[in-house]
C-alpha positions in Angstrom: -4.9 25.6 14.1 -4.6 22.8 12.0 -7.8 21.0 10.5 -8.7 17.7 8.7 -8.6 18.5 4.8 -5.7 21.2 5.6 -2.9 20.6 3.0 0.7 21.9 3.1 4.1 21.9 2.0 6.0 20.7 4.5 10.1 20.5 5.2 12.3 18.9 8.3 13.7 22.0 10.5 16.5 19.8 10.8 19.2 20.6 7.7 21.1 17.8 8.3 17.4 15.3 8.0 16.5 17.5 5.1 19.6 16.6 3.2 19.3 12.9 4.2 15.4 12.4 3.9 13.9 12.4 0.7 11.9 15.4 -0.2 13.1 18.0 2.6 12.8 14.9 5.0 9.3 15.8 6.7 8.1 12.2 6.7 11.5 11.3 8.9 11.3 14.2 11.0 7.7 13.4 12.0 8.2 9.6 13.0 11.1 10.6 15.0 9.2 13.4 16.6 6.3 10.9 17.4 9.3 9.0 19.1 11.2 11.2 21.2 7.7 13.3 22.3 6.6 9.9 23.7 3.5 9.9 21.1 4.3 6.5 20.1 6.2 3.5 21.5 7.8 2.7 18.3 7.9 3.1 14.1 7.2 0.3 11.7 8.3 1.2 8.8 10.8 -0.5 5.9 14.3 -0.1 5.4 16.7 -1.3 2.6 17.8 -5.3 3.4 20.4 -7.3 1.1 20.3 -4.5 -1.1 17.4 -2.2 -3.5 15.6 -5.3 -3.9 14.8 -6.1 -0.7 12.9 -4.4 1.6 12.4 -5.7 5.0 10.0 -4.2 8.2 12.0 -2.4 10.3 10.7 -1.7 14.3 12.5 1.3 15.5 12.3 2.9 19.1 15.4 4.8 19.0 14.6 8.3 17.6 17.8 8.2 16.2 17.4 5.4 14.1 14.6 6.3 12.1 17.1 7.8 9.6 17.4 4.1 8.4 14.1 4.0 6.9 14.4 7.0 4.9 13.7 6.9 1.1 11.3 5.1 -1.0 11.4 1.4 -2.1 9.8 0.5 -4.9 10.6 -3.1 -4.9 9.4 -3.6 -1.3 6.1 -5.6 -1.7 5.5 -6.1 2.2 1.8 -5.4 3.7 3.1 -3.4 7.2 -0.8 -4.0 8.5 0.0 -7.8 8.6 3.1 -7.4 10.4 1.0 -5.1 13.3 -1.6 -7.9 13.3 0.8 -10.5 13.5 3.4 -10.1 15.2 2.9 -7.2 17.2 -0.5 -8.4 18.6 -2.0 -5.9 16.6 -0.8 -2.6 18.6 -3.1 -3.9 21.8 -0.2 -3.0 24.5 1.6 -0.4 22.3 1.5 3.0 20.7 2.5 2.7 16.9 3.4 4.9 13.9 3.2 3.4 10.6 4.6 4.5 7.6 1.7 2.4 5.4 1.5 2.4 1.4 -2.9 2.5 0.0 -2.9 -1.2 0.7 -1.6 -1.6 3.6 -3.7 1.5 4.8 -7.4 0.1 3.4 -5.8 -3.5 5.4 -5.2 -1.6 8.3 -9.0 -0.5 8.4 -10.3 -3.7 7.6 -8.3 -5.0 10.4 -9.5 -2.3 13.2 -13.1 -2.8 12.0 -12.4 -6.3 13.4 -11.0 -5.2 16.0 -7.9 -7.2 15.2 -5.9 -3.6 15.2 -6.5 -1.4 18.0 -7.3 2.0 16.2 -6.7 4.3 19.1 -2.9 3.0 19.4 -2.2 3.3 16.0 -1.1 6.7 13.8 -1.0 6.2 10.3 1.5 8.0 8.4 0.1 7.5 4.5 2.9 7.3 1.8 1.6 8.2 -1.6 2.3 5.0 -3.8 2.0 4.5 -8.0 2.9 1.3 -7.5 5.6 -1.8 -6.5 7.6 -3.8 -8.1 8.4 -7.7 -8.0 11.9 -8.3 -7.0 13.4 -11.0 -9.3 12.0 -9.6 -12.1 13.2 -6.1 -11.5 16.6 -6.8 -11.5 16.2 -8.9 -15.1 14.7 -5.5 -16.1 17.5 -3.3 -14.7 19.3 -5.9 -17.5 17.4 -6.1 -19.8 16.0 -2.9 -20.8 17.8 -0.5 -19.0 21.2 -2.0 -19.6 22.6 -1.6 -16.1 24.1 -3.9 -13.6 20.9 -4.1 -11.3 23.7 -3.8 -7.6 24.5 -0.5 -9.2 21.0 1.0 -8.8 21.2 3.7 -6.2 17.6 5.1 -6.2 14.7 4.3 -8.5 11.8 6.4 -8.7 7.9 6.3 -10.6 7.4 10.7 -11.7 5.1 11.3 -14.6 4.6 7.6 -16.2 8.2 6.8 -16.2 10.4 4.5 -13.9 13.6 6.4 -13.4 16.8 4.6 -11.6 20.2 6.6 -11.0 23.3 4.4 -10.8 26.3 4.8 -8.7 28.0 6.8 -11.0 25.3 9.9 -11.2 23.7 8.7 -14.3 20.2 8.5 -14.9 18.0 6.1 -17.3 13.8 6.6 -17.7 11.6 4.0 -19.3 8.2 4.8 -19.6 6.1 2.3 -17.1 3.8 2.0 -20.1 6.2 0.2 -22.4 7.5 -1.6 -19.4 4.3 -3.3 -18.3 3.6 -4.2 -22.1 6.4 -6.4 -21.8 5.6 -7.7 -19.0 7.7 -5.7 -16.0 7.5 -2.8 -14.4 5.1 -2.8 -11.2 3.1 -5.8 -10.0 -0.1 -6.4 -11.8 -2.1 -5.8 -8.3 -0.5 -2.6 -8.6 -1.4 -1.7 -11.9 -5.2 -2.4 -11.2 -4.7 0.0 -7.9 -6.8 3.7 -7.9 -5.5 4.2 -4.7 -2.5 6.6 -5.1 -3.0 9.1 -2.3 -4.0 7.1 1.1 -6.6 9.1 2.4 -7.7 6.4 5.0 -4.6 7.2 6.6 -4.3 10.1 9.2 -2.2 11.9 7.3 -1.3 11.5 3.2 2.7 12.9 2.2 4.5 12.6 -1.1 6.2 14.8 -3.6 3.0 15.4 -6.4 1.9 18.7 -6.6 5.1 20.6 -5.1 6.2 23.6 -7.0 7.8 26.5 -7.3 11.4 26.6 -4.9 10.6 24.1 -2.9 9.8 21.5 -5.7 12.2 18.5 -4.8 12.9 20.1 -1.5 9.5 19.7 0.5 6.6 17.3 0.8 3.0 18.0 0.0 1.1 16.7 3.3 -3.0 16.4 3.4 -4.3 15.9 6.6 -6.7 13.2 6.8 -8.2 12.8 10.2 -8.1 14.8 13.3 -5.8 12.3 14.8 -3.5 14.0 11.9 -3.8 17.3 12.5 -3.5 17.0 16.1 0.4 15.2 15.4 1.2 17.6 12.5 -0.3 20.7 14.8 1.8 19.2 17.4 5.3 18.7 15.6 4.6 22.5 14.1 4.9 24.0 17.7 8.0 22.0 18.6 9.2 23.3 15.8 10.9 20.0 14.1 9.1 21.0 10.7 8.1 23.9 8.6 4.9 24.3 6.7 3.6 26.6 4.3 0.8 26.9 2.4 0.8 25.3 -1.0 0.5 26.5 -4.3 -3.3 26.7 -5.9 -1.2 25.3 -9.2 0.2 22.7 -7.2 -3.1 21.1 -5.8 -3.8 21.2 -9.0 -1.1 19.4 -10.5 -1.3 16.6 -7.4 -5.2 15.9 -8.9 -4.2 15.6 -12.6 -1.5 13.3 -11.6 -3.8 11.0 -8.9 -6.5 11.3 -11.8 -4.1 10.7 -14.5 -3.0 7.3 -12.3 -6.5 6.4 -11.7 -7.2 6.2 -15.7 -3.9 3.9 -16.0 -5.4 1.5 -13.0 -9.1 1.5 -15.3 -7.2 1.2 -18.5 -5.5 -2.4 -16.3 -8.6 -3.1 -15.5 -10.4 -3.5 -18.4 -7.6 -5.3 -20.1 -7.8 -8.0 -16.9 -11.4 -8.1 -16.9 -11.5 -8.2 -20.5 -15.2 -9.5 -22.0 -16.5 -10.2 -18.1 -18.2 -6.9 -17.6 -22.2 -7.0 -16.3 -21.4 -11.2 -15.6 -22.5 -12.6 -12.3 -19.7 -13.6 -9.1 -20.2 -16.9 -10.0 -20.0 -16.7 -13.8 -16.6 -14.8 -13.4 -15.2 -17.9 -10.9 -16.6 -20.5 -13.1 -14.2 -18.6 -15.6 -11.1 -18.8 -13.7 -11.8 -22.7 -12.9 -8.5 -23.7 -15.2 -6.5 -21.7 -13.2 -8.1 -23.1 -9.6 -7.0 -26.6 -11.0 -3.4 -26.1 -10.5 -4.1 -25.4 -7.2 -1.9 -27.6 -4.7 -3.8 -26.6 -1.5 -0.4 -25.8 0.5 -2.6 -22.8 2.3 0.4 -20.4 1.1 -2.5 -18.0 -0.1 -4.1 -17.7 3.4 -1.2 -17.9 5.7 0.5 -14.7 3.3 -2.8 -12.8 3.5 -3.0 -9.9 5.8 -6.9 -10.1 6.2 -7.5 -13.4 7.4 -7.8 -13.0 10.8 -10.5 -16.2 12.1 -7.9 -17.6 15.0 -9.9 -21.3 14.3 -9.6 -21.4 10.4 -12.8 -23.1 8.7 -10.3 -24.5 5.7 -8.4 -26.5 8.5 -9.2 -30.5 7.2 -10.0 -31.4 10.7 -12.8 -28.2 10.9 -14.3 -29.2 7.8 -16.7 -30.9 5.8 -16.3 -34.0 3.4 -15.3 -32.4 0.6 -12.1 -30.5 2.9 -11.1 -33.4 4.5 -10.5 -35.8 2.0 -7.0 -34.0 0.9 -8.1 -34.3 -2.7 -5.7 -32.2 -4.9 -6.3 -30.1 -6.4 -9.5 -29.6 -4.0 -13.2 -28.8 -4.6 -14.8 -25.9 -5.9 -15.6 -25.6 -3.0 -12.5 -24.6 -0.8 -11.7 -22.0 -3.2 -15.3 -20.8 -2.9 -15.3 -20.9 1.1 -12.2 -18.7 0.6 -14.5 -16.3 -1.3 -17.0 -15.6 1.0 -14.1 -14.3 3.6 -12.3 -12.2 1.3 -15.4 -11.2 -1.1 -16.0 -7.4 1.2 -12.4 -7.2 2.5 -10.2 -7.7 -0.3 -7.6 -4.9 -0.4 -5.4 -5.9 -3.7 -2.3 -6.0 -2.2 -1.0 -9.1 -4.1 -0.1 -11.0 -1.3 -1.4 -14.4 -1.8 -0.8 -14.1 -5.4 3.4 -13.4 -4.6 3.5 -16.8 -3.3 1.2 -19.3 -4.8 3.3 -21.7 -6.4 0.6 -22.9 -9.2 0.6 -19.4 -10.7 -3.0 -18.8 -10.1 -3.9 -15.3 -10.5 -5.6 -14.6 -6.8 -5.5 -11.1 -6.9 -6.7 -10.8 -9.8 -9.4 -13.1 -9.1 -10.6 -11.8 -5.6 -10.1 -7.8 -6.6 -12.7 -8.2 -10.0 -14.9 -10.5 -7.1 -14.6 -7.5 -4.6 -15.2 -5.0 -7.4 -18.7 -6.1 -8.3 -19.8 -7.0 -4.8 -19.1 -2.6 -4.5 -20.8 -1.5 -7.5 -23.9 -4.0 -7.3 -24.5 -2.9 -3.3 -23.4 0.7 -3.9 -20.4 0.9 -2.1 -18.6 3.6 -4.4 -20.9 6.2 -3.7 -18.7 7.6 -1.2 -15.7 7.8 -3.6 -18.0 9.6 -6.4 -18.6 12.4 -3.7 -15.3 12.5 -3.1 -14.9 10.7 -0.1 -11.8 7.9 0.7 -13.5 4.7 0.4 -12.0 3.1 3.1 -15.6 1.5 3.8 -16.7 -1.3 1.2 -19.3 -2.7 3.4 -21.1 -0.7 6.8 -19.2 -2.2 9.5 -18.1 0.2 12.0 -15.5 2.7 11.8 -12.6 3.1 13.6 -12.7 6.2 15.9 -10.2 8.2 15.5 -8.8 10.0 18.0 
């Protein structure tokens, strides 16, 4: 019997998806298990667009298609909880597995707390993540510092520090992501602030870390996450689509140092972002970023790209307002940026969304993570994670049930 906390090693049954899949192909074989057992109605996940660079949400209900979303993107910057909420009226009328990064994971939670996801319809299928990259500027760095012809980039890959890319011809180039991000590329600056590596608020957490031995490079290490998860997993065991095996002690191991080893690099961004505003008030920090609010042009790109917004009658809406909102003044009040606060103060997830398109520049994610940082560590709110527990609640709202 499978159990939450179980962990495994874990490879498709099918050759022929274990060639094709990345990492013995367990992640494909199990959303196309979900489909053809009728678990689900259909997969969200993201599949290659244009080319490497962009990555695009991908519904699939044919089993057979799932193929197409196999492999990892690092230059896909989507949140796949705001596409559920969105545009697929939040899973209400359907059964859905999601293939969701940390972000869109803690999003996904903050959204069924609201009720704006329906949790029972909804199986999430965690992807361990060290980080994305912004599009434009990763093909410059493909350029630049790897000397390359960014369309001839076949697969890209973050493993021990370093971002590694294989061209079309078999050849492989690694930078160290340290070096990168010093000069000002590599993953998005969200990302590099993230301590969320391994989505435990998911139902079930795959990736390569901590696979050794002879199946290192052939399997995926799988932690089970909620007994919603080990039901599937326990489920798609018997049908025999997948093999498990136990993992090695070493390995576990080696899948901690790494998460712990990420975590330190997210702290190290964080103090170098939030340099000289330790132990200052909410307000003092905003007061700080006031420059940066000026060059605001109150287009609303910020809220209409966040996935946590969910108030169907918005309060920033001119005609909902007071004075101070209606009057059009750009760039606005204080205040608008501080109404925005006081939604997204307890439900920020650092995805980076709002700061992707703001065309004045302003540094949002920054701004509402170090906001949503103190708000946890003055109310207490990372207790949970210092025992060891996800911290998929900031704040004591309700919890999904899982089922």
């Amino acid at each position: 019997m499978i159990n939450t906390n179980d962990m495994f090693y874990a490879k498709s049954s099918d050759a022929a998806i274990a060639e094709a899949g990345e990492y013995g192909g367990a992640v494909t074989t199990l959303l196309k298990y979900l489909l053809k057992a009728g678990i689900v109605d259909a997969v969200l996940a993201v599949e290659r667009g244009a080319d490497l660079y962009d990555a695009v949400p991908i519904l699939i209900e044919n089993p057979d298609d799932v193929i197409k979303a196999s492999g990892s993107l690092h230059f896909g910057t989507l949140n796949l909880a705001k596409v559920v909420e969105r545009y697929l009226d939040g899973a209400q009328d359907m059964k859905l597995a999601v293939t969701v990064k940390g972000c869109d994971a803690m999003t996904m939670v903050e959204l069924m707390k609201r009720e704006r996801v329906n949790a029972d319809n909804v199986i999430m299928i965690g992807l361990n993540c060290g980080g994305t990259m912004p599009p434009v500027k990763g093909r410059q760095m493909m350029e630049d510092f790897y000397e390359v012809d960014p369309d001839s980039v076949v697969k890209e890959e973050i493993a021990k520090g370093k971002l590694i890319v294989e061209t079309e011809d078999g050849a492989e180039k690694e930078i160290k992501i340290d070096d990168l991000e010093e000069e000002g590329f590599g993953r998005r600056t969200n990302c590099r602030r993230c301590e969320i590596n391994i989505p435990k608020m998911a139902d079930l957490a795959c990736g390569n870390w901590g696979v050794i031995g002879p199946l290192a490079g052939k399997a995926t290490f799988i932690e089970v996450c909620s007994p919603k998860g080990a039901e599937v997993l326990e489920k798609a065991q018997e049908a025999g689509v997948i093999d498990l095996e136990d993992p090695i002690p070493k390995g576990i191991e080696i899948r901690e140092k790494t998460d712990g080893a990420m975590v330190r690099l997210a702290d190290k961004w964080q103090d170098k972002d939030w340099e000289d505003k330790t132990g200052r008030e909410i307000f003092s920090v905003l007061s700080e970023y006031m420059d940066d609010f000026s060059r605001c042009l109150k287009c609303y790109g910020c809220r209409e790209a966040c996935p946590i917004c969910y108030c169907d009658d918005c309060c920033l809406e001119a005609n909902n307002g007071p004075d101070w909102l209606s009057k059009g003044e750009v760039p606005p009040s204080p205040m608008f940026h501080l109404e925005r606060m006081l939604h997204m103060v307890e439900s920020c997830t650092n995805c980076g969304q709002c700061e992707e398109v703001c065309p004045g520049e302003i540094p949002l994610a920054k701004i509402w993570h170090e906001v949503n940082a103190k708000i946890k560590d003055q109310f207490g709110y990372t207790k949970g994670v210092e025992e060891g527990k996800p911290p998929i609640a900031y704040f004591p709202f309700p919890q999904p049930a899982s089922k």
